[in-house]
ROLUM-270073 format. One record per residue (C-alpha): residue number from 1; residue in three letters; y, z, x. Coordinates in steps of 0.001 Angstrom, whole numbers, plus 500000, padded with zeros to 6 digits. Layout:
N
<atom i="NUM" aa="ALA" y="Y" z="Z" x="X"/>
...
***
This chain:
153
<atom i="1" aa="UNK" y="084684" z="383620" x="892382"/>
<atom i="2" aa="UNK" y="082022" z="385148" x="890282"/>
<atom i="3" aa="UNK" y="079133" z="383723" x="888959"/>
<atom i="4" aa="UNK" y="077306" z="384311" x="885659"/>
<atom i="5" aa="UNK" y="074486" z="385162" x="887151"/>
<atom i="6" aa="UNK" y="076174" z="387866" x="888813"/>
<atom i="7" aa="UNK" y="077650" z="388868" x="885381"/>
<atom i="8" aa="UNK" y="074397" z="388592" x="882976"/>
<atom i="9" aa="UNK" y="073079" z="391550" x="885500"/>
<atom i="10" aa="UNK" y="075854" z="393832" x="884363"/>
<atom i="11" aa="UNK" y="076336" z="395853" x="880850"/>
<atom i="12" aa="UNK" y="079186" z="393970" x="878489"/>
<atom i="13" aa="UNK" y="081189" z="397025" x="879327"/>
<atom i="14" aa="UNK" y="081112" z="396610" x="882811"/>
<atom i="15" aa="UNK" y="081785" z="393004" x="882922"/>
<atom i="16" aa="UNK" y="085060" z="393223" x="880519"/>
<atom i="17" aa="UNK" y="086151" z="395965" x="882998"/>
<atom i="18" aa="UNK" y="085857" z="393792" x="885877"/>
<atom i="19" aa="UNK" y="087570" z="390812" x="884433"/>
<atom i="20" aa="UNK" y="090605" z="393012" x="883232"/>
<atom i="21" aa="UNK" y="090962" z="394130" x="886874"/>
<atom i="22" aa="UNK" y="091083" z="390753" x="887669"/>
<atom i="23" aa="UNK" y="093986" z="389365" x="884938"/>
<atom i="24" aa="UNK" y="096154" z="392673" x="885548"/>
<atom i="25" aa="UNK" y="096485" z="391900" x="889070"/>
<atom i="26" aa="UNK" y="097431" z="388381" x="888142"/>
<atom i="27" aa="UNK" y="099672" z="389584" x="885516"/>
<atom i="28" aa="UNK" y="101323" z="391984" x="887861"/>
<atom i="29" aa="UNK" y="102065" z="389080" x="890121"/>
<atom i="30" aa="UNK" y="103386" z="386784" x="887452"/>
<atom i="31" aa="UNK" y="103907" z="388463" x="884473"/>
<atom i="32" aa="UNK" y="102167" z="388414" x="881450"/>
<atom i="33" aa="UNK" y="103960" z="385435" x="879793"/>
<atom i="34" aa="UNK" y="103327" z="382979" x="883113"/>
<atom i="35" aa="UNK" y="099503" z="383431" x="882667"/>
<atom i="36" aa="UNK" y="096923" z="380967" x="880741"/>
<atom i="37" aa="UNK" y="097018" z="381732" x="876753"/>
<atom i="38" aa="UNK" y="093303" z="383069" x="877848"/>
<atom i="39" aa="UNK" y="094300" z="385111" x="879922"/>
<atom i="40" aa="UNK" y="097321" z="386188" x="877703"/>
<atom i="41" aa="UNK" y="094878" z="386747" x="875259"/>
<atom i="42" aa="UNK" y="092181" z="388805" x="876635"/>
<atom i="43" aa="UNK" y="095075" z="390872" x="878030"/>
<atom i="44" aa="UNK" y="096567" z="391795" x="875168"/>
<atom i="45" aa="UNK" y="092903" z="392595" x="873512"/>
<atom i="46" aa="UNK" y="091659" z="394424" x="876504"/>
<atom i="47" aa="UNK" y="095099" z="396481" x="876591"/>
<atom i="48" aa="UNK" y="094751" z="397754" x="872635"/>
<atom i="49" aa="UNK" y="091283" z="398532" x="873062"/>
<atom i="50" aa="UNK" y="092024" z="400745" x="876113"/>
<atom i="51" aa="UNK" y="094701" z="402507" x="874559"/>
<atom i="52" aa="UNK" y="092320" z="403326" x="871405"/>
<atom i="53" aa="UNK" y="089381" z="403829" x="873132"/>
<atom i="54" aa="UNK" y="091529" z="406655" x="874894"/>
<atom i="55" aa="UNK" y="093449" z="408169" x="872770"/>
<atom i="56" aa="UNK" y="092859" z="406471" x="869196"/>
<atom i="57" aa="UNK" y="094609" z="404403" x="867079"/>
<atom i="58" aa="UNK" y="097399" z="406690" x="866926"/>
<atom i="59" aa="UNK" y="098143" z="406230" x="870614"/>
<atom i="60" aa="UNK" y="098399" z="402494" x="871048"/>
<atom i="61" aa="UNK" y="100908" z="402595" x="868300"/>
<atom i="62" aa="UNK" y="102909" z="405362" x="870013"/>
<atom i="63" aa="UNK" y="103120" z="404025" x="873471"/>
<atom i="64" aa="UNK" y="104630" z="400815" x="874819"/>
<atom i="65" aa="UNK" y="101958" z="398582" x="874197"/>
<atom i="66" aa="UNK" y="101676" z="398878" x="870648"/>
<atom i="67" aa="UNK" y="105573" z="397107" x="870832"/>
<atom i="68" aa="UNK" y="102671" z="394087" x="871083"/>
<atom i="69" aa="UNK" y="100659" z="394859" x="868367"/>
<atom i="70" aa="UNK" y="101211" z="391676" x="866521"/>
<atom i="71" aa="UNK" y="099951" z="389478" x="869389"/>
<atom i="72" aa="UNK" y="096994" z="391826" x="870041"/>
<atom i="73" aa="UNK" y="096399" z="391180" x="866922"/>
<atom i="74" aa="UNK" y="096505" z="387410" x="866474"/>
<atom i="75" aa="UNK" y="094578" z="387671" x="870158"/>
<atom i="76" aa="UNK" y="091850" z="389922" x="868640"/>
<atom i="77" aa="UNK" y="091491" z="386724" x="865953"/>
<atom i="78" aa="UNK" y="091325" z="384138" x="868569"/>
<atom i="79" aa="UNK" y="088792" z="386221" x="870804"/>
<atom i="80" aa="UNK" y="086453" z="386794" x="867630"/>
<atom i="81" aa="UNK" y="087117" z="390518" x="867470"/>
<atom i="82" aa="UNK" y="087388" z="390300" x="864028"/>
<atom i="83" aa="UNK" y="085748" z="393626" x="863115"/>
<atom i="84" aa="UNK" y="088346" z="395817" x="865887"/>
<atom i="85" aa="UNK" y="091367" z="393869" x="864027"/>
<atom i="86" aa="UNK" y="090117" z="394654" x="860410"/>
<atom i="87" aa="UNK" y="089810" z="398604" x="861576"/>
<atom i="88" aa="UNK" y="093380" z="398370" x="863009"/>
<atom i="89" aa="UNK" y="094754" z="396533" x="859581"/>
<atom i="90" aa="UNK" y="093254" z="399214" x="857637"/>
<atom i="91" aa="UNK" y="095115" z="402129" x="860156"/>
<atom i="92" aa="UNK" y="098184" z="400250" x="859377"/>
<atom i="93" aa="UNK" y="097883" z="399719" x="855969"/>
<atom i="94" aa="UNK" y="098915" z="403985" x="855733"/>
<atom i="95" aa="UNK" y="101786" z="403347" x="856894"/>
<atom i="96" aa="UNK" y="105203" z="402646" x="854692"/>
<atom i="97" aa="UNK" y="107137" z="399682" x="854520"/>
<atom i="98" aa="UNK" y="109974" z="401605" x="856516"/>
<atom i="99" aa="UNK" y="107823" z="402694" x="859116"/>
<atom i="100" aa="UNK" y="107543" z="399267" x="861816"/>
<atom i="101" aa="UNK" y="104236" z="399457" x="863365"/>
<atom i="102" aa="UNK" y="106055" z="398061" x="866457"/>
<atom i="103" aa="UNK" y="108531" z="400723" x="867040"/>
<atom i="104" aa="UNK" y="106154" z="403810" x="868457"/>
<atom i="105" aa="UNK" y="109146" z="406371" x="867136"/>
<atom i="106" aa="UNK" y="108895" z="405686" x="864226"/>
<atom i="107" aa="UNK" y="105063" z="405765" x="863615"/>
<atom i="108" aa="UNK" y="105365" z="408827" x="866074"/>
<atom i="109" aa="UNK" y="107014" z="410631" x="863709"/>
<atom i="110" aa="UNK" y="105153" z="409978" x="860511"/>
<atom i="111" aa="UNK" y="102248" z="410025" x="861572"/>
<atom i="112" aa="UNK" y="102143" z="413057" x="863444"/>
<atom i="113" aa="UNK" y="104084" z="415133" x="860987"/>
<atom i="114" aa="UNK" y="101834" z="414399" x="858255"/>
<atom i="115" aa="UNK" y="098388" z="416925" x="859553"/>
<atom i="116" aa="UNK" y="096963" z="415487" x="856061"/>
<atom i="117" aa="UNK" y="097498" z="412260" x="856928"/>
<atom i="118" aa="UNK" y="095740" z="412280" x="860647"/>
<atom i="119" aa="UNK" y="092661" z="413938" x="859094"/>
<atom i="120" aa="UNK" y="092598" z="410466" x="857203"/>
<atom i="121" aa="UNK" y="093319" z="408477" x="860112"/>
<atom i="122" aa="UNK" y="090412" z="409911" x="862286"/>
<atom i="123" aa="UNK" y="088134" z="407970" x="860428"/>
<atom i="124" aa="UNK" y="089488" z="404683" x="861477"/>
<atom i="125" aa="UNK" y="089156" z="405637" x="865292"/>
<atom i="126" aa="UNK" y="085672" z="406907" x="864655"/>
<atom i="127" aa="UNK" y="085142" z="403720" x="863079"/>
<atom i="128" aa="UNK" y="086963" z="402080" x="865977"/>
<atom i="129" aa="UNK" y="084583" z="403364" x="868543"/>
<atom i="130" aa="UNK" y="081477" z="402884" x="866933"/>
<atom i="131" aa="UNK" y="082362" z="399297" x="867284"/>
<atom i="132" aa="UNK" y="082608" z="399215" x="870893"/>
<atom i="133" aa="UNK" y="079967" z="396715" x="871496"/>
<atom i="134" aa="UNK" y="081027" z="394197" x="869467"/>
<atom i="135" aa="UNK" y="084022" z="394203" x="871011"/>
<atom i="136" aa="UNK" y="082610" z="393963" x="874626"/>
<atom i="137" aa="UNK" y="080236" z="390814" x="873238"/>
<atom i="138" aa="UNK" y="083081" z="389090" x="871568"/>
<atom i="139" aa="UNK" y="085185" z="389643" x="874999"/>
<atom i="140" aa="UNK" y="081989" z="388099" x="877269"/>
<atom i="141" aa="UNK" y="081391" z="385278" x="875163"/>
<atom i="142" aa="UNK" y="085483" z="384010" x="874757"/>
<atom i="143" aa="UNK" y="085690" z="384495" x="879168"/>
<atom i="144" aa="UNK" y="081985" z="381878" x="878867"/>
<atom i="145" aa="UNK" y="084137" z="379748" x="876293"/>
<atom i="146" aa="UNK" y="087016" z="379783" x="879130"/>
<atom i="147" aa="UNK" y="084977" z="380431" x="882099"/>
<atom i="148" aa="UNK" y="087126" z="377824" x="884095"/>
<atom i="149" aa="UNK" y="090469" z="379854" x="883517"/>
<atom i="150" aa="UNK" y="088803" z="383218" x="884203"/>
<atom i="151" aa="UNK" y="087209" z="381720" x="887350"/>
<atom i="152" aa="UNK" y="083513" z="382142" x="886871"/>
<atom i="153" aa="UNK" y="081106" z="379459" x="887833"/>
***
């Protein structure tokens, strides 16, 4: 079990990565759905911002885990990553209403046929990554809020 002592020695980046290891071999085990909502939660939120971080915006939406976009999302609320959720909305927002954010084929194939319109989207990752911290402090302090269900003492 770790400790928060052991964790206030260690950069917000480090400690996220740590805990992630930690869920995803409990997920593997049990599946995703079987976990805590905390744990559901900070999976989902660690998963899109490892696929952005990456590859960008672009790629969570074109691989499988962007088929969970809408409860990264709502997870991204809950942890208080409100800033990373407000750069994804605004990615999205390019996209027409025939193109589902959820099926990676489609958003594949607009956005990657459109050069004009990935010049545009650039921004938002740029955006995206100079955010970083804040993401890795919101993560920290929702595992204190739940420290019990994420086994820290």
């Amino acid at each position: 079990m770790l400790t928060f002592r052991e964790l206030e020695k260690l950069p917000l980046r480090k400690v996220v990565s740590i805990l992630a290891r930690s869920v995803f071999e409990q997920q593997i085990k049990v599946g995703r759905e079987s976990l805590p909502k905390e744990l559901q939660h900070f999976s989902l939120a660690v998963e899109l911002n490892g696929e952005i971080m990456n590859g960008g915006i672009s790629q969570y939406f074109t691989n499988s885990a962007g088929e969970d976009y809408k409860q990264a999302l709502e997870a991204l609320s809950i942890i208080g990553a409100e800033v990373q959720k407000r750069i994804v909305l605004k990615w999205l927002s390019y996209l027409p209403a025939n193109v589902r954010p959820g099926r990676r084929n489609e958003v594949g194939l607009y956005v990657f046929s459109k050069p004009e319109l990935m010049k545009k989207l650039d921004c938002f990752d740029k955006e995206y990554f100079d955010s970083a911290d804040s993401f890795y402090g919101a993560m920290v302090e929702y595992v204190k809020k739940h420290a019990k269900v994420f086994e820290i003492s």
